[in-house]
ZADO-1210 file (C-alpha; in nm, 4 decimals, padded with zeros to 6 digits):
<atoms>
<atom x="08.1471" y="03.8370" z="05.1893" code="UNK" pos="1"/>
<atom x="08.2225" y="04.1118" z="05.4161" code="UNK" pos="2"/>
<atom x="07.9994" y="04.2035" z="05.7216" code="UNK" pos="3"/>
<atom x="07.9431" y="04.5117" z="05.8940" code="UNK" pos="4"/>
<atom x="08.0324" y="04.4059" z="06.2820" code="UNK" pos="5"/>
<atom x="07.7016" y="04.4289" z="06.5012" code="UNK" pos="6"/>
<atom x="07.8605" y="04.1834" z="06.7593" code="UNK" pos="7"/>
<atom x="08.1781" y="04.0469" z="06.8555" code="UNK" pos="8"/>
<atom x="08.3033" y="03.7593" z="07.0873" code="UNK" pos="9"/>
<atom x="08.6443" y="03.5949" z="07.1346" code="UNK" pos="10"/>
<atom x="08.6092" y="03.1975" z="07.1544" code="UNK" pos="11"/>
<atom x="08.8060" y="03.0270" z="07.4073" code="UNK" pos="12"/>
<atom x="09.0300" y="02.8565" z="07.0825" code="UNK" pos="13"/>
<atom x="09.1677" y="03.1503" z="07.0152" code="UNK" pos="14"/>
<atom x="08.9237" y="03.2414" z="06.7398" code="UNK" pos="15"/>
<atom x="08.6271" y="03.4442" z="06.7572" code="UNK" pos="16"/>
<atom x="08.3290" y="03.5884" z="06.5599" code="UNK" pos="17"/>
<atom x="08.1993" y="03.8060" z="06.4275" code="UNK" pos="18"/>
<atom x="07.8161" y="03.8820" z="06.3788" code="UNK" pos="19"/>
<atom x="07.6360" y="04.0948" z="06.1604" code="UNK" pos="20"/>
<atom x="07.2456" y="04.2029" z="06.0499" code="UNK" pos="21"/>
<atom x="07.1229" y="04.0110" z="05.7524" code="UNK" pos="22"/>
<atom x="06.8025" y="03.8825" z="05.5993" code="UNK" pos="23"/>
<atom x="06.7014" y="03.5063" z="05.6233" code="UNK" pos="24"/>
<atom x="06.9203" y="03.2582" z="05.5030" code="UNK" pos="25"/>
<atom x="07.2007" y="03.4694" z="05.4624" code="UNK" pos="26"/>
<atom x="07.5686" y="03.3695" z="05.5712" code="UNK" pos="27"/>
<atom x="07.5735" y="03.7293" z="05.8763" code="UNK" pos="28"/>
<atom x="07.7867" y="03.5876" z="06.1097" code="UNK" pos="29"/>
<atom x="08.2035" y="03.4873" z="06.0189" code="UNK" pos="30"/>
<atom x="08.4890" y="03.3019" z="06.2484" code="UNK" pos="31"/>
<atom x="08.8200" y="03.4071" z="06.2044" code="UNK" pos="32"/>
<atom x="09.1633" y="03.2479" z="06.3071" code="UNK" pos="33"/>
<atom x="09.4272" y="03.3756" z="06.5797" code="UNK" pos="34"/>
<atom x="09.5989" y="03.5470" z="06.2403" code="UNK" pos="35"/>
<atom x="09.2664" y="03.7163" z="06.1702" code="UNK" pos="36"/>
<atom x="09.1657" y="03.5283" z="05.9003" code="UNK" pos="37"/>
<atom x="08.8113" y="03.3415" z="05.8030" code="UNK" pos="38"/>
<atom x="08.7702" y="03.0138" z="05.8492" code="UNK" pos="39"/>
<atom x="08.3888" y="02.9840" z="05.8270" code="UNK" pos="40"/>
<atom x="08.1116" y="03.2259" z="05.7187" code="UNK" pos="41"/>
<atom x="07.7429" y="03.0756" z="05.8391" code="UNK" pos="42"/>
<atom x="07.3878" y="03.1524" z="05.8748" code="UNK" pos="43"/>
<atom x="07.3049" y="03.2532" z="06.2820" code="UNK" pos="44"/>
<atom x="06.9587" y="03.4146" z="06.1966" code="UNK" pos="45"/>
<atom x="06.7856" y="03.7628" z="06.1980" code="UNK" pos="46"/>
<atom x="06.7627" y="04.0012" z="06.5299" code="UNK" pos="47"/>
<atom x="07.0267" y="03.8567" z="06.7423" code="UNK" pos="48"/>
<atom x="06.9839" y="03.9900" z="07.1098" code="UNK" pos="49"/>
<atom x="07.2668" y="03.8016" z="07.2495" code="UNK" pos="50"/>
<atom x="07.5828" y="03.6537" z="07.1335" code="UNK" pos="51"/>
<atom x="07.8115" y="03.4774" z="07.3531" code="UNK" pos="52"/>
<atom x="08.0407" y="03.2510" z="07.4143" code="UNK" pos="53"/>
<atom x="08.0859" y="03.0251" z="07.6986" code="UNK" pos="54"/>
<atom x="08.4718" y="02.8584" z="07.8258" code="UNK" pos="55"/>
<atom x="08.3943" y="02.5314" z="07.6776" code="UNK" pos="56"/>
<atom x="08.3487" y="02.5953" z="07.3207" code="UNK" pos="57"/>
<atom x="08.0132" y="02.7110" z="07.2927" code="UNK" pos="58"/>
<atom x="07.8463" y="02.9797" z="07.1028" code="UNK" pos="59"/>
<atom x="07.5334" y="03.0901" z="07.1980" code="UNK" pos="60"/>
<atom x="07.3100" y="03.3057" z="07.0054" code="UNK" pos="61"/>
<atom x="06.9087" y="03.4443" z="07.1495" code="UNK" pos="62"/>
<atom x="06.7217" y="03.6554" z="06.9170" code="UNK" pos="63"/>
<atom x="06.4319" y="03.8189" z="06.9353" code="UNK" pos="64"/>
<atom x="06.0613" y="03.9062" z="06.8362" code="UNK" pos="65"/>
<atom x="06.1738" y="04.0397" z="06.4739" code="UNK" pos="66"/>
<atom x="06.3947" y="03.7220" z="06.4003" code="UNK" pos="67"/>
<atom x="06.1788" y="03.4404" z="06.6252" code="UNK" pos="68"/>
<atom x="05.8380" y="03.5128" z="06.3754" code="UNK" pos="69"/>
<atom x="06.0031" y="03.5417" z="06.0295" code="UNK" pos="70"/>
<atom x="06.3281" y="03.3177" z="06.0522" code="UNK" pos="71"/>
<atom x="06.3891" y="02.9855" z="06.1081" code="UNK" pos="72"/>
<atom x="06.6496" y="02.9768" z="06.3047" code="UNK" pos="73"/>
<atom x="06.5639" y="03.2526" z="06.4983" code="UNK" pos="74"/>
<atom x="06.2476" y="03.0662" z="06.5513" code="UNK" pos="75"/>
<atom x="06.3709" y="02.9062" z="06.8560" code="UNK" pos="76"/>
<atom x="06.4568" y="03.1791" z="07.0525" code="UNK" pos="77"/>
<atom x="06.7599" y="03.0619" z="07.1696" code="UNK" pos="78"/>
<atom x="07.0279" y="02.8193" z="07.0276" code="UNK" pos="79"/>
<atom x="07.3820" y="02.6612" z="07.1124" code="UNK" pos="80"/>
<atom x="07.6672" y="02.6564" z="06.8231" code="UNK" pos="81"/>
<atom x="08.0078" y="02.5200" z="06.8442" code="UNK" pos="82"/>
<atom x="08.3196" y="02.6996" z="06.7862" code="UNK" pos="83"/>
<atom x="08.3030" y="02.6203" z="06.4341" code="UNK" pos="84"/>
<atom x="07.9359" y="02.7600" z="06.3550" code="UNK" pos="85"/>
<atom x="07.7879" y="02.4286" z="06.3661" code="UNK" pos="86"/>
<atom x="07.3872" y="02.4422" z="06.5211" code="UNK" pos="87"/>
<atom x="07.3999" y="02.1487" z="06.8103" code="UNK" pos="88"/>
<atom x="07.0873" y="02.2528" z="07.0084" code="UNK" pos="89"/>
<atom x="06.7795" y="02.4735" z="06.9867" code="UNK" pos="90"/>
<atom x="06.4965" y="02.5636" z="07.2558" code="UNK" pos="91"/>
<atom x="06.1934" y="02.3857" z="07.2278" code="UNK" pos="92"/>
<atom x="05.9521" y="02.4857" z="07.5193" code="UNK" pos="93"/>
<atom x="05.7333" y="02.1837" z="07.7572" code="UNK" pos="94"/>
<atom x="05.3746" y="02.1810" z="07.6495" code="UNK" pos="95"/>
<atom x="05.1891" y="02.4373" z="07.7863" code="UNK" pos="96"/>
<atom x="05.4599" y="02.6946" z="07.8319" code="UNK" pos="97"/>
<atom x="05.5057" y="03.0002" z="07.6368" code="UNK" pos="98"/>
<atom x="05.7773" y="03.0056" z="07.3351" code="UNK" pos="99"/>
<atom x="06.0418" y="03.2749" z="07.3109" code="UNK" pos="100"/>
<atom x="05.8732" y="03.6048" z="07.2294" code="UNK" pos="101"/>
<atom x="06.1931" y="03.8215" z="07.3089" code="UNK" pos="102"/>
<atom x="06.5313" y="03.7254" z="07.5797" code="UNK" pos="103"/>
<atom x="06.5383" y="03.9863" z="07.7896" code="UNK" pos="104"/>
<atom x="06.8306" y="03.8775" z="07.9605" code="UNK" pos="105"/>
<atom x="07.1340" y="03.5690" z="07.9015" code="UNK" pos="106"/>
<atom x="07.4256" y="03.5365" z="08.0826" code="UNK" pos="107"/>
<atom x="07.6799" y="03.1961" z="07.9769" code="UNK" pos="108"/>
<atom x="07.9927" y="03.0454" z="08.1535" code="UNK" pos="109"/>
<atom x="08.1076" y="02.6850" z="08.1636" code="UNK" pos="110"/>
<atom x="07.8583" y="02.4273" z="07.9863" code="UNK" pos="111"/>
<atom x="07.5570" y="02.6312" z="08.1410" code="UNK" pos="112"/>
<atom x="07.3425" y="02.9376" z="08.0016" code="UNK" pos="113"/>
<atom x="07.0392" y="03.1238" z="08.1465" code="UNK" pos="114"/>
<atom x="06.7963" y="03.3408" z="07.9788" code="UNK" pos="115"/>
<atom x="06.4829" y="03.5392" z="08.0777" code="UNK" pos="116"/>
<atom x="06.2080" y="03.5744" z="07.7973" code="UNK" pos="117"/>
<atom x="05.9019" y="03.7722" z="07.7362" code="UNK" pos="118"/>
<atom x="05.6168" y="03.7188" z="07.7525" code="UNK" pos="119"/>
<atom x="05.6219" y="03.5625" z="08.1140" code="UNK" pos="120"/>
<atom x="06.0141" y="03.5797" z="08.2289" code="UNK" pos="121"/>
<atom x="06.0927" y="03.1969" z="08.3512" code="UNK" pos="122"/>
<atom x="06.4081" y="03.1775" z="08.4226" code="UNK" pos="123"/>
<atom x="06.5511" y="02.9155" z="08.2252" code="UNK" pos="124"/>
<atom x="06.8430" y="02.7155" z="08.2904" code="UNK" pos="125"/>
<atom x="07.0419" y="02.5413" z="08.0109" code="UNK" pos="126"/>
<atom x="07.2991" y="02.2692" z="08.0074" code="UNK" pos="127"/>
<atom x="07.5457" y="02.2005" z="07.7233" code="UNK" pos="128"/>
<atom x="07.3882" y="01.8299" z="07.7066" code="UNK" pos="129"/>
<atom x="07.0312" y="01.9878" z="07.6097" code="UNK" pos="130"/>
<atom x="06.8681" y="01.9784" z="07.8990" code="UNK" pos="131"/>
<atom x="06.7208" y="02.2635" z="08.0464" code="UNK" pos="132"/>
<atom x="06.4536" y="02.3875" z="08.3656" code="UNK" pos="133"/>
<atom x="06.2323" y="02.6448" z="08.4033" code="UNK" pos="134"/>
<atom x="06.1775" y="02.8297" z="08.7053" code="UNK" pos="135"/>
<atom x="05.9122" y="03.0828" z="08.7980" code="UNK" pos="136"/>
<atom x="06.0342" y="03.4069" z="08.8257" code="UNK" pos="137"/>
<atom x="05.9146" y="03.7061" z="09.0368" code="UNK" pos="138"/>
<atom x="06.1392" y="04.0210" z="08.8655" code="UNK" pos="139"/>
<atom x="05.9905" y="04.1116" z="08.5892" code="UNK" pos="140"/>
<atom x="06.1607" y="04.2635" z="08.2343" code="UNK" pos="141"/>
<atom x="06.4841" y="04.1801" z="08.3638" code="UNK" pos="142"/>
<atom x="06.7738" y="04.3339" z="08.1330" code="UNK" pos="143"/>
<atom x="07.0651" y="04.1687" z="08.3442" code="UNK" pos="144"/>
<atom x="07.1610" y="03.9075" z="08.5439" code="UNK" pos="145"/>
<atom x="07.4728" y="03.7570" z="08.6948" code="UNK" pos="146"/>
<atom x="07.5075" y="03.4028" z="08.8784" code="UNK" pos="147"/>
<atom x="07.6971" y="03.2226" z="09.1085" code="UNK" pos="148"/>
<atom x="07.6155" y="02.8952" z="09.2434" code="UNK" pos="149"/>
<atom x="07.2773" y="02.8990" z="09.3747" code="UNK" pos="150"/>
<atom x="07.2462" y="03.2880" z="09.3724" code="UNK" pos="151"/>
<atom x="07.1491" y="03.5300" z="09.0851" code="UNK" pos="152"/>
<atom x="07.1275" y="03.9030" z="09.0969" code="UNK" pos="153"/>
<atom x="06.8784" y="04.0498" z="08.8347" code="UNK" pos="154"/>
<atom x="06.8322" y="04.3654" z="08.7312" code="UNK" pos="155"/>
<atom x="06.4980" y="04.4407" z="08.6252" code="UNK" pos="156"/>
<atom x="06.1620" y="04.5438" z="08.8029" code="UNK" pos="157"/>
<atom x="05.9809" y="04.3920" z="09.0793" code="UNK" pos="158"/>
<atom x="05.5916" y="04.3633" z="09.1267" code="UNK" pos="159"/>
<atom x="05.5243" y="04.7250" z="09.2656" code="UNK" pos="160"/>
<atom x="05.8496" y="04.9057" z="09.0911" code="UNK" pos="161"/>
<atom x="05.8680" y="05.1195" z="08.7718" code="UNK" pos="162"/>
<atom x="06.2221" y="05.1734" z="08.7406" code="UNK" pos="163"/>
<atom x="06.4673" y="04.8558" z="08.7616" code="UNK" pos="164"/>
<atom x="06.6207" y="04.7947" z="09.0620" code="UNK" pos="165"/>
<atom x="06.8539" y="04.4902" z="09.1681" code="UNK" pos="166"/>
<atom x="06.7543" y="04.2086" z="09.2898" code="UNK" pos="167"/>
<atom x="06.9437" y="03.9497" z="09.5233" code="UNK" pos="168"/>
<atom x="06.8200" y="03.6293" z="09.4618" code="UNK" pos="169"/>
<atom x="06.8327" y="03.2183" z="09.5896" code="UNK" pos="170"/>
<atom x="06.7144" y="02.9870" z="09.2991" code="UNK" pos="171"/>
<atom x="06.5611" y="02.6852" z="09.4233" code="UNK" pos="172"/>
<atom x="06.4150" y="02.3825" z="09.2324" code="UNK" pos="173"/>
<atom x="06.1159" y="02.5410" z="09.1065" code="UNK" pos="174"/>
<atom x="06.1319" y="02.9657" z="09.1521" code="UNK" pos="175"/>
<atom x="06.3477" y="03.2512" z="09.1932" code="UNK" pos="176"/>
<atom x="06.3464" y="03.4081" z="09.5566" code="UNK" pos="177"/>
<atom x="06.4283" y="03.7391" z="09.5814" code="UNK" pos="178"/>
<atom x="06.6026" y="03.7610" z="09.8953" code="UNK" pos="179"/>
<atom x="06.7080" y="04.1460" z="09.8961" code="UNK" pos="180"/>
<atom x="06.6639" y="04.4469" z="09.6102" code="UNK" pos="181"/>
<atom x="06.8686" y="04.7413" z="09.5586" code="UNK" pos="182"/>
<atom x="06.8637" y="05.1190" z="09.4045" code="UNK" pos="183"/>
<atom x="07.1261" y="05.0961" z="09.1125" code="UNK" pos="184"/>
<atom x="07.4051" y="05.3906" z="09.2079" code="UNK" pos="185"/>
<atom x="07.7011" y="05.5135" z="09.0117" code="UNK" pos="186"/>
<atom x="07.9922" y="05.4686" z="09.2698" code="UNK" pos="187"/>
<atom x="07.9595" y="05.8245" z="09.4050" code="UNK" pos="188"/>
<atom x="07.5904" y="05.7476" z="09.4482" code="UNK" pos="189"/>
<atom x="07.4439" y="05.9006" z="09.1746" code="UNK" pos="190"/>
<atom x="07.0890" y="05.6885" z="09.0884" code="UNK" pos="191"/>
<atom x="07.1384" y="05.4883" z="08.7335" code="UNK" pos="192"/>
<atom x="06.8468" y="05.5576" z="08.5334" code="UNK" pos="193"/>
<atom x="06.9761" y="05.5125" z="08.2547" code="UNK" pos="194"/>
<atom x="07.2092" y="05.2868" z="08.0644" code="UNK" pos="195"/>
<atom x="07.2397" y="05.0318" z="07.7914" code="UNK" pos="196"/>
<atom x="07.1812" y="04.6691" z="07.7860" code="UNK" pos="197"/>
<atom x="07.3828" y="04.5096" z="08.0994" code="UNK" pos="198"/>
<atom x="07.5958" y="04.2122" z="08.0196" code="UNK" pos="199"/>
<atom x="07.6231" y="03.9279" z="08.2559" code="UNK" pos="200"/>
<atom x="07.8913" y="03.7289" z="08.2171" code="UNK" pos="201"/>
<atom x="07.9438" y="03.4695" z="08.5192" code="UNK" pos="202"/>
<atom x="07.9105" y="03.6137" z="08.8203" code="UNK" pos="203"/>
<atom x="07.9827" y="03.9668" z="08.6870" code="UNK" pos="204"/>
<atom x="07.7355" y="04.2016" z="08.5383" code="UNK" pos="205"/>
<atom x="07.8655" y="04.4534" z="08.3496" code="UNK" pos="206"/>
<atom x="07.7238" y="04.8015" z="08.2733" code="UNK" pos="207"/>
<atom x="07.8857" y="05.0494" z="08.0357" code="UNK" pos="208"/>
<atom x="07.9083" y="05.4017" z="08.1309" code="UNK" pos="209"/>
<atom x="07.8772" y="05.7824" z="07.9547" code="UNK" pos="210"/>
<atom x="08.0880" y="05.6353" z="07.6759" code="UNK" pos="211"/>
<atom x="08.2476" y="05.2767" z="07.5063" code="UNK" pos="212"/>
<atom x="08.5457" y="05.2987" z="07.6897" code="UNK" pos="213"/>
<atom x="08.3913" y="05.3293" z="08.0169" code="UNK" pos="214"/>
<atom x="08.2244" y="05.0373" z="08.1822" code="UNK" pos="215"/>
<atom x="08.1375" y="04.9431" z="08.5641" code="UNK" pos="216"/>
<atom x="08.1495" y="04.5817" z="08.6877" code="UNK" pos="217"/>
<atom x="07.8654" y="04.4245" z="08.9508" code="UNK" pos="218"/>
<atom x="08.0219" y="04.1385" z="09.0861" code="UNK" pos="219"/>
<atom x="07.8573" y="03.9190" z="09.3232" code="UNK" pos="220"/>
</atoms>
């Protein structure tokens, strides 16, 4: 079967995948070999958001609204694959908190992921082993985030703003503090209004600029 690429990641093996659109049940995503050939073709679900993997050998895929209500692996909102397209975890909310609607915003490195959903945007923290915390979150609609340690920068808006802004954060055991927020600025200073979907990666967020071939990197 051959897919028309919608998203691409390299897997820390050497291999790396390739995703594409597809309707439920269908094999849309592929893995292919350091001589660029398949070695799997599997079923990752409708209305991927986010594809990415992380340096120890997992995949991670978060989907939203159009995918979470009609498929089932979608369902979950957010799940964990190895390198070889097998499904190890998927997110399965405590009682009385909200399911994944739509991830607003993921970022993955090591064993650890984090993800910011609508309707409510918890920040949610994810470990490799399956276990996972939620943490109230005061920046709302986030579309980015990078972390490091015990700090996060978001970009998204705050309680009063209508145009995102970023957002210096501490994370403590139970809730996101912003500690500073920022106008996003092109170097020379030019306000950022618009852009598309950030990726955060680590500690670096990265933004892509008047073309593909032009990208800006926020690293904390």
């Amino acid at each position: 079967m051959t897919l028309l690429p919608h998203r691409l990641d390299a897997l820390p093996n050497g291999r790396f995948v390739v995703q594409s659109h597809g309707a439920v049940g269908e094999r849309n995503a592929q893995i292919f070999g350091r001589d660029g050939r398949r070695r799997r073709s599997f079923a990752m679900g409708r209305a991927i958001e986010f594809m990415m993997a992380d340096r120890q050998n997992n995949l991670w895929s978060a989907y939203f609204d159009e995918g979470v209500y009609v498929d089932p692996i979608s369902a979950a909102g957010l799940v964990r694959w190895d390198s070889g397209g097998n499904q190890l975890w998927s997110y399965r909310p405590p009682q009385g908190i909200e399911h994944i609607d739509t991830v607003y915003a993921f970022n993955a490195v090591d064993t650890l992921a984090w993800a910011s959903y609508y309707p409510t945007f918890p920040l949610l923290e994810v470990h490799a082993n399956g276990s996972f915390r939620l943490r109230k979150n005061p920046v709302a609609s986030p579309v980015g985030m990078a972390v490091q340690g015990d700090q996060i920068l978001m970009l998204g808006r705050g309680a009063r703003d209508r145009l995102d802004r970023l957002h210096r954060c501490r994370i403590t055991g139970d809730e996101v503090v912003v500690m500073e927020e920022a106008e996003l600025t092109m170097p020379n200073g030019t306000p950022l209004n618009r852009y598309p979907r950030p990726v955060g990666r680590g500690a670096c967020l990265y933004l892509r600029g008047a073309s593909a071939r032009q990208w800006y990197v926020l690293h904390m």
